[in-house]
TORLO-921949 format. One line per field, with one value per residue: residue in three letters; x, y negated, z of N, C-alpha, C, O in turn. Coordinates in pm, 1 decimal. Atoms other than C-alpha are relative to their C-alpha. Example, Ala and Ser with C-alpha at 12.3 -4.5 7.8 and 13.67 -1.06 7.14 Angstrom:
<sites>
aa	[ALA / SER]
n.x	[89.0 / -82.0]
n.y	[119.0 / 119.0]
n.z	[0.0 / -6.0]
ca.x	[1230.0 / 1367.0]
ca.y	[450.0 / 106.0]
ca.z	[780.0 / 714.0]
c.x	[90.0 / -77.0]
c.y	[-120.0 / -109.0]
c.z	[0.0 / 73.0]
o.x	[193.6 / -26.1]
o.y	[-118.1 / -219.8]
o.z	[66.5 / 89.9]
</sites>
This chain:
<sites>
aa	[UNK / UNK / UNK / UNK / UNK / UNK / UNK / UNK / UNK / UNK / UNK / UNK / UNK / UNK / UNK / UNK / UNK / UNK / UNK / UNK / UNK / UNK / UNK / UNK / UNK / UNK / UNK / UNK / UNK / UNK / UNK / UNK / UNK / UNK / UNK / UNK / UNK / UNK / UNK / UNK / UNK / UNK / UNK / UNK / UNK / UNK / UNK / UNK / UNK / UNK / UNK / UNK / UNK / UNK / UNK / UNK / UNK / UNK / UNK / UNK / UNK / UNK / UNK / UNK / UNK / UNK / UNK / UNK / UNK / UNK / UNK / UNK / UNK / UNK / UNK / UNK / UNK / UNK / UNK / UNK / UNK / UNK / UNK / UNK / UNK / UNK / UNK / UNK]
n.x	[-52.6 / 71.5 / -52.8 / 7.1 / -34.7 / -109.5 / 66.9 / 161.8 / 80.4 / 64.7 / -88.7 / -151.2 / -77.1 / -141.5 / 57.3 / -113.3 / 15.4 / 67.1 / 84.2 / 110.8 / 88.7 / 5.2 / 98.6 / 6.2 / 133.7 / -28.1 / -38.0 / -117.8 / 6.0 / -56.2 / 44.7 / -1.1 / 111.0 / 88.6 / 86.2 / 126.9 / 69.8 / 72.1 / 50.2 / 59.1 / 64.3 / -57.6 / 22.4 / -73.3 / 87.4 / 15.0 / 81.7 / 165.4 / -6.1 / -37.1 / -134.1 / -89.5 / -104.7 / -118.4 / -115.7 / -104.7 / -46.6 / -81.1 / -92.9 / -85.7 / 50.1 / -20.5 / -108.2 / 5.1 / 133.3 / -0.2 / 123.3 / 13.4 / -29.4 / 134.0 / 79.3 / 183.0 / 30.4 / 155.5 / 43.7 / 155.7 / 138.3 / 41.8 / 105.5 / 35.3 / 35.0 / 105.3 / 133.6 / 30.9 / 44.7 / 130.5 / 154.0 / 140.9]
n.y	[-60.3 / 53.3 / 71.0 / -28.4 / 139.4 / 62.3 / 23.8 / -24.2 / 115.3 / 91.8 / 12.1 / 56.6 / -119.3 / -68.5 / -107.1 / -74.0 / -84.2 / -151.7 / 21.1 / -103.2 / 77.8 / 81.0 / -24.0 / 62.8 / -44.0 / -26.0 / 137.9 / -20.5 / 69.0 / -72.8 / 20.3 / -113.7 / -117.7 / 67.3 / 105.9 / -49.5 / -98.1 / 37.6 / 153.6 / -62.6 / -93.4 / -114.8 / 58.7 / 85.7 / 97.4 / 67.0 / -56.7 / -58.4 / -167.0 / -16.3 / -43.2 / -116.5 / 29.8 / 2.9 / -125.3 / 45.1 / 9.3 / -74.0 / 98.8 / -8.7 / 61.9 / 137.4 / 94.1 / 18.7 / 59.7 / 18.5 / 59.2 / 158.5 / 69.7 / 116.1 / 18.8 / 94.0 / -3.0 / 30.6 / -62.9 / 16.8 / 67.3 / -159.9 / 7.6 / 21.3 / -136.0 / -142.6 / 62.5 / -44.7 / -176.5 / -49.2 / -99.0 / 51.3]
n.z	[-119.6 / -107.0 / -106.9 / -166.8 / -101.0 / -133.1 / -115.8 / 9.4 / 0.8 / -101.0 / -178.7 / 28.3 / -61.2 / 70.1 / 26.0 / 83.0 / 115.0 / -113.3 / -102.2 / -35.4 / 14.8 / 119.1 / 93.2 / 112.8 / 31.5 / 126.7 / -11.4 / -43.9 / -142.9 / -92.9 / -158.3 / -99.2 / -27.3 / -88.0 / 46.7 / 108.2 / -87.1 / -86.3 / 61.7 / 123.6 / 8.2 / 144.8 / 122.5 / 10.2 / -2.6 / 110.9 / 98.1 / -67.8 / -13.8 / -115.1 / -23.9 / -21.2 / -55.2 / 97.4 / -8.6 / -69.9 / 94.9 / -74.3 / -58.0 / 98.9 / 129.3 / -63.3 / 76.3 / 78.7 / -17.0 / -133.0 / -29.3 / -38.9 / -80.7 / 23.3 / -81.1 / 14.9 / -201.3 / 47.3 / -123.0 / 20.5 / -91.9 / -3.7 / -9.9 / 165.4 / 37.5 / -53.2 / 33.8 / 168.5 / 54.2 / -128.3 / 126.8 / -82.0]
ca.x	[15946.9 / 15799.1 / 15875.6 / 15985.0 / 15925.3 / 16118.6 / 15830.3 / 15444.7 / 15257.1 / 15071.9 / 15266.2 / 15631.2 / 15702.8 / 16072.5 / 15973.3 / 16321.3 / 16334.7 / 16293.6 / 16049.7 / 15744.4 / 15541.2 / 15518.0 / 15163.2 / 15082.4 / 14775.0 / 14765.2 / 14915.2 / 15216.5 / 15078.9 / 15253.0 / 15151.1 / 15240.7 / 15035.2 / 14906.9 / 14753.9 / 14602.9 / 14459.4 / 14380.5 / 14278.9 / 14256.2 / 14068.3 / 14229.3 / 14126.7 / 14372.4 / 14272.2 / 14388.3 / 14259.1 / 13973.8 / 14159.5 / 14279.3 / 14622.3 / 14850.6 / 15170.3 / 15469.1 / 15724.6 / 16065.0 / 16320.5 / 16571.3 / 16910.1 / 17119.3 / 16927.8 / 16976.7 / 17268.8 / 17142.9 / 16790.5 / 16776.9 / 16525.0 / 16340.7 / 16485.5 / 16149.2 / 15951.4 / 15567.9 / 15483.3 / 15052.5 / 14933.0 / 14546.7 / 14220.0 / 14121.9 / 13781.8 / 13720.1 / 13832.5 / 13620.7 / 13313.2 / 13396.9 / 13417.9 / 13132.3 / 12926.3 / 12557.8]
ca.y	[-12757.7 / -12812.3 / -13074.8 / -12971.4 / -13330.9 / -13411.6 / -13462.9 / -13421.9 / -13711.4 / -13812.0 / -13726.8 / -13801.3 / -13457.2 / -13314.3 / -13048.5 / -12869.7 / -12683.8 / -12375.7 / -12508.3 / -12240.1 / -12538.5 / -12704.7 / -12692.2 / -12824.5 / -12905.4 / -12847.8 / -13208.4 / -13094.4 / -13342.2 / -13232.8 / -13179.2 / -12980.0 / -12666.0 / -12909.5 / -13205.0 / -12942.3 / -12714.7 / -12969.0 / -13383.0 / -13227.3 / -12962.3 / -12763.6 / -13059.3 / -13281.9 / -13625.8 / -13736.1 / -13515.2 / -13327.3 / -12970.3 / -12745.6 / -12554.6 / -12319.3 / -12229.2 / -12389.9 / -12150.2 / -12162.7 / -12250.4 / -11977.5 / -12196.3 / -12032.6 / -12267.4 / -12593.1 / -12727.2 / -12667.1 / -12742.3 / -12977.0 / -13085.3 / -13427.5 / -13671.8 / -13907.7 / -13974.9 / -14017.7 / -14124.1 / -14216.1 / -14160.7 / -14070.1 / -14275.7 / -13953.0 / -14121.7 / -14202.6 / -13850.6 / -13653.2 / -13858.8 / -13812.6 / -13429.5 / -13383.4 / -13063.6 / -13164.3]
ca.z	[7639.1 / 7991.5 / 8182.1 / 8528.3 / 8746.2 / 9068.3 / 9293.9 / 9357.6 / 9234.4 / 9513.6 / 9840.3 / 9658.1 / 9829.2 / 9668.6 / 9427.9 / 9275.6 / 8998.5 / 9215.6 / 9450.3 / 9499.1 / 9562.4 / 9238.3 / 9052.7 / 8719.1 / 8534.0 / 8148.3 / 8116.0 / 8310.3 / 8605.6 / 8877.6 / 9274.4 / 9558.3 / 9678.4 / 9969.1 / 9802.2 / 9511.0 / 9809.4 / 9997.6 / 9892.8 / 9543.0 / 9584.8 / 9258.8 / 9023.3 / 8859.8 / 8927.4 / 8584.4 / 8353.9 / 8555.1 / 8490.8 / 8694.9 / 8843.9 / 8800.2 / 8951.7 / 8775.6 / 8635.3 / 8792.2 / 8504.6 / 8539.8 / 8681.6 / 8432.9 / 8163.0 / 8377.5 / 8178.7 / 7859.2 / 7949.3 / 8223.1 / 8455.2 / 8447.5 / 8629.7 / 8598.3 / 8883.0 / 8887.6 / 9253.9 / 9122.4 / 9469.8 / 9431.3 / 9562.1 / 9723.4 / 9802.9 / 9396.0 / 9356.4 / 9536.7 / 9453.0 / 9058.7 / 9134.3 / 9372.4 / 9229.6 / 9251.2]
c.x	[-64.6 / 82.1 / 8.4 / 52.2 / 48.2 / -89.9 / -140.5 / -20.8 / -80.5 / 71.7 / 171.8 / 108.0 / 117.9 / -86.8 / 80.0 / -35.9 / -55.6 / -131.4 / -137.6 / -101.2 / -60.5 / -133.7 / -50.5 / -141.2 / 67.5 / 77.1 / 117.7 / -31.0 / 84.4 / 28.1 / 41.7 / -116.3 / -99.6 / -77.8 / -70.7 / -103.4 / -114.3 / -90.3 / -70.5 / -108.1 / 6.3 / -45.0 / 65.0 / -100.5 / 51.5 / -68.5 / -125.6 / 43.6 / 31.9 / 151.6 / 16.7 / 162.2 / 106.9 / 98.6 / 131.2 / 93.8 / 102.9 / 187.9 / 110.7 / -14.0 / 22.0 / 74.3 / -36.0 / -155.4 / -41.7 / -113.1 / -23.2 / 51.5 / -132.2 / -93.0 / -139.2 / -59.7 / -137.0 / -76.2 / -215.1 / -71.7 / -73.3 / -178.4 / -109.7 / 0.8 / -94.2 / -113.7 / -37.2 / -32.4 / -53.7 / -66.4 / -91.7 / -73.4]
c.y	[-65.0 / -81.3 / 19.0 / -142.1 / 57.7 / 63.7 / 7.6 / -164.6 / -104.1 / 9.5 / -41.3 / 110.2 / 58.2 / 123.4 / 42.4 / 72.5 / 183.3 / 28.5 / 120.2 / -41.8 / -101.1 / 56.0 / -101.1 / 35.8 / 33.9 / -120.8 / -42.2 / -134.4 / 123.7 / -37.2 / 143.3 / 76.0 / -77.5 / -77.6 / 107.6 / 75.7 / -104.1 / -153.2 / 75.2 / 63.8 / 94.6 / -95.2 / -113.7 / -172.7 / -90.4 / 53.5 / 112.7 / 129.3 / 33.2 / 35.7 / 68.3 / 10.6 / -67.7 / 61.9 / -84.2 / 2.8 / 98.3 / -135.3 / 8.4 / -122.9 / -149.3 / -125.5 / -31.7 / -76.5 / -107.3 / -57.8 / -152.7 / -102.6 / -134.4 / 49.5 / -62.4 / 14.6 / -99.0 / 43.7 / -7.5 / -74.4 / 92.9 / -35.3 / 26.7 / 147.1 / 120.5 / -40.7 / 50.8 / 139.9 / 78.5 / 38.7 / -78.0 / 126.3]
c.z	[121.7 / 27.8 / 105.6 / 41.0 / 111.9 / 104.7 / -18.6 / -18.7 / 66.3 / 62.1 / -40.0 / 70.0 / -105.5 / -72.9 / -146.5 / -78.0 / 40.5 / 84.4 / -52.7 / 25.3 / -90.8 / -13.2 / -87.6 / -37.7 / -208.2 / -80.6 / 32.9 / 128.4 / 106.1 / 158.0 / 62.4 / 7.8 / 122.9 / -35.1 / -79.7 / 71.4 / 57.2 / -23.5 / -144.4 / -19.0 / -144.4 / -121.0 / -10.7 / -27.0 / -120.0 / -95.6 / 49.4 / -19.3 / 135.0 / -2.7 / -39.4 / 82.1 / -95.7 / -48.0 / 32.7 / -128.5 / 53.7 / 39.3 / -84.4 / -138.6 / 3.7 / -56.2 / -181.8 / -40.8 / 111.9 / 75.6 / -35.1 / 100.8 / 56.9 / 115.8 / 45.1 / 152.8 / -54.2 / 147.7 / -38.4 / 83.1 / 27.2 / 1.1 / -169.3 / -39.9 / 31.7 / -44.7 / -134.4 / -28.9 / 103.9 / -115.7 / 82.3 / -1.4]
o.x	[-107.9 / 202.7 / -91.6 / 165.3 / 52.3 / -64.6 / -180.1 / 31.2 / -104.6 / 147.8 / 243.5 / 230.1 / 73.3 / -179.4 / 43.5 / -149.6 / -135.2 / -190.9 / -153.6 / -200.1 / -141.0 / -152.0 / -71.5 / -211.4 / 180.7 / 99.3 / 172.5 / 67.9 / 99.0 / 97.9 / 34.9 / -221.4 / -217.5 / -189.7 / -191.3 / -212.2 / -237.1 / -212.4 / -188.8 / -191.9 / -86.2 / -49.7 / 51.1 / -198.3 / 20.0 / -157.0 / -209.2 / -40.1 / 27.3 / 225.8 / -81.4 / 216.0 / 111.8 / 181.6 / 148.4 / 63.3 / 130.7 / 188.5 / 187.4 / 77.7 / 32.4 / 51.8 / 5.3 / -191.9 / -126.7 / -197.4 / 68.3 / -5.4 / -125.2 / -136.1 / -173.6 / -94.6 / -108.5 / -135.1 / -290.6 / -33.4 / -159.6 / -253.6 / -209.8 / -94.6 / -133.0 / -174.2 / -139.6 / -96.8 / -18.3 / -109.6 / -85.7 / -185.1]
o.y	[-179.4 / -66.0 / -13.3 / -187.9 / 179.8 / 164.5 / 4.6 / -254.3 / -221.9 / -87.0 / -91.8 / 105.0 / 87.1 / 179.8 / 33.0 / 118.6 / 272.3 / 134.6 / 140.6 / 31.1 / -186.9 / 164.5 / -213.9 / 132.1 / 50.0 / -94.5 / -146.0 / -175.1 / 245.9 / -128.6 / 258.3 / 45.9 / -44.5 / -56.5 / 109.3 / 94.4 / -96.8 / -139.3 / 103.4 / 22.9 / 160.4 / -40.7 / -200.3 / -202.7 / -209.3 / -14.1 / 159.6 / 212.2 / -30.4 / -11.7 / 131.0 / -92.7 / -14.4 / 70.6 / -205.4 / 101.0 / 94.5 / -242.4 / -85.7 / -152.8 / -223.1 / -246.3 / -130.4 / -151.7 / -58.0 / -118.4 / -233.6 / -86.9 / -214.4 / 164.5 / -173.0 / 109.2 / -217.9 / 151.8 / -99.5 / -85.8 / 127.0 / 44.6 / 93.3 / 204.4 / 226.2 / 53.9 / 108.4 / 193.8 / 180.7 / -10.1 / -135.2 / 133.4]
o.z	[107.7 / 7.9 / 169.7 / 24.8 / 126.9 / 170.7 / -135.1 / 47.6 / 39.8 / 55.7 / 46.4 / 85.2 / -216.5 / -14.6 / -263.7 / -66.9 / 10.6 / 103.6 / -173.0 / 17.5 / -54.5 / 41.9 / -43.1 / -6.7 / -253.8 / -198.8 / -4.1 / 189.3 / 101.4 / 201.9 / 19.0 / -48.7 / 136.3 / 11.5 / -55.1 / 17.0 / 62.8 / -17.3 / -163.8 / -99.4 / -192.2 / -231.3 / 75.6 / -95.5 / -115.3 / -148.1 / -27.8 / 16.4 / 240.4 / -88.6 / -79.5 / 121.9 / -206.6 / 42.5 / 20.0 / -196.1 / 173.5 / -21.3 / -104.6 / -215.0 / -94.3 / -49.1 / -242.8 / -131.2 / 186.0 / 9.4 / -50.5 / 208.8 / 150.2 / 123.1 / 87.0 / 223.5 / -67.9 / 148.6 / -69.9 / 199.5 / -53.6 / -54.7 / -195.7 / -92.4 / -18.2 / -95.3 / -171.3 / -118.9 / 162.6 / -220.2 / 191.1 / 49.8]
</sites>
């Protein structure tokens, strides 16, 4: 079952079970739509994939399924990252 985390990984931005700003890599890393747009540039800086949106768990499921409570605040070395995923 997915893991829906708390919060974006780098910025520690809130990111509810609902949130519209969640994005995940295949890894279930998980970053806001700003850092993946923007520092990121659509590539997870742990495993080198990319995004998608996260699906919203429906709320009805909450109790039987519930979110993560676990918080991965890994703030990236945006410099390291961009360098590693500079096209040539």
């Amino acid at each position: 079952m997915l893991e829906i985390r708390p919060s974006c990984e780098n910025c520690n931005k809130s990111l509810p079970f609902d949130s519209e700003e969640a994005m995940i890599c295949t890894f279930e890393c998980t970053f806001c739509t700003t850092c993946v747009e923007g520092v990121l540039q659509s590539v997870c800086p742990n495993c080198g994939g990319d995004f998608t949106k996260r699906p919203i768990r429906p709320e009805v499921l909450l109790t039987k399924y519930p979110v993560s409570e676990k918080v991965v605040h890994k703030p990236v070395d945006i410099d390291a990252h961009l360098k590693k995923n500079q096209k040539t």
